[in-house]
N, C-alpha and C positions, 0 to 999 in steps of 0.2 A: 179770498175768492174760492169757491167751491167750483164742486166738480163740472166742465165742459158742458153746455145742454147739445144733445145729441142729435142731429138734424140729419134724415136719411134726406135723399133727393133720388126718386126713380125716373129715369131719363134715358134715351136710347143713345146708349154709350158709343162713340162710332171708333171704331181698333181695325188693326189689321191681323190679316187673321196668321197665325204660326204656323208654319208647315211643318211634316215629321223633321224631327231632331238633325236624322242625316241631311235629308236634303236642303235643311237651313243654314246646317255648316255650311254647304256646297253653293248656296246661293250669296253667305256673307264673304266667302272665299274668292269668290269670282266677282264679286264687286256689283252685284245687281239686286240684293237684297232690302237694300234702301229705296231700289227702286221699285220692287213689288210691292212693297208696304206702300209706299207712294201711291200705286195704280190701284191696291183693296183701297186705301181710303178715299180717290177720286171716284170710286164706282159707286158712294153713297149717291140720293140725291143730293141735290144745292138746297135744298130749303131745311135737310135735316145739320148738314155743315154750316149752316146760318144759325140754326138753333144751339148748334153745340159750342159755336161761338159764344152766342150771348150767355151762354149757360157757364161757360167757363169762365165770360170776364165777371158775370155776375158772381160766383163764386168766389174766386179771387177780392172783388171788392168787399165782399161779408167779412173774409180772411183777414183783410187788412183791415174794417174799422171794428170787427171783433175781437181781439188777437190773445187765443189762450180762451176763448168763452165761449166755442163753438168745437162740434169733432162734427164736421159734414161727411156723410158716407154716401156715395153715388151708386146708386141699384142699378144694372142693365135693364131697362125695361125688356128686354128679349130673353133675357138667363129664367132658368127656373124659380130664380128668389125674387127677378123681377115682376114676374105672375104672379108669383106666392105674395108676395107684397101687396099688388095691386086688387088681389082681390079682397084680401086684407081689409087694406084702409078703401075699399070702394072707388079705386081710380079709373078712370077711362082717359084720360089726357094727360101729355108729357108736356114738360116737366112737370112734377108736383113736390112740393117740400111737404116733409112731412116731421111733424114734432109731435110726442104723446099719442094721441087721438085726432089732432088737428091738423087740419091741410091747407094746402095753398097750391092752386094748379097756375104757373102762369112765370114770364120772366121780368117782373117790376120791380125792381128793389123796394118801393113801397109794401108794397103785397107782400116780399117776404117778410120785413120788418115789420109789418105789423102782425105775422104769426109770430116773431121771433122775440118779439118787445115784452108783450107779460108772462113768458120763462124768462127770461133773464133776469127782468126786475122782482119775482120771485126767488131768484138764486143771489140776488144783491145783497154784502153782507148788512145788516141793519146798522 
């Protein structure tokens, strides 16, 4: 088997945000640091926490029936690379998978797999 085929996915990553060093100590120390994480990630919308759901089980299931024949790398669509990216490959909608030149905007595992099907079977040893 050769080398992994490389699959970026640019998607509005949803984190919580880190505070300066000291007062992160000072928040894990006192025991409420779990819970401001908690409150940045309840303060997204509900319809982008729906999305990042389905973006991560979809993810996960490529994971599992690819395994060793995919490196998926997740862009922030918000970060600087995730701009740089999007305007790149012509994106205006999240999620998008993105292989070579080719894209896929949407969360069907259909839709990915059929971006994903002739790189692979190109990478299939003969």
């Amino acid at each position: 088997m050769g080398e992994p085929l490389k699959v970026e996915v640019i998607a509005h990553v949803l984190g919580s945000m880190e505070h300066c060093k000291h007062c992160q100590v000072f928040l894990d120390a006192t025991g409420v640091g779990g819970r401001v994480h908690q409150e940045d990630l309840d303060s997204y919308p509900p319809e982008w926490m729906e999305v990042w759901r389905q973006l991560s089980d979809l993810i996960y299931r490529l994971s599992a029936r690819y395994p060793g024949r995919l490196v998926i790398k997740i862009i922030d669509a918000q970060s600087l690379q995730g701009l740089w990216a999007a305007i790149r490959h012509g994106v205006r909608q999240y999620p998008t998978f993105i292989v070579g030149d080719e894209r896929y905007t949407g969360l069907e595992m259909a839709g990915v797999e059929a971006l994903l099907k002739p790189h692979l079977r190109a990478r299939a040893p003969s």
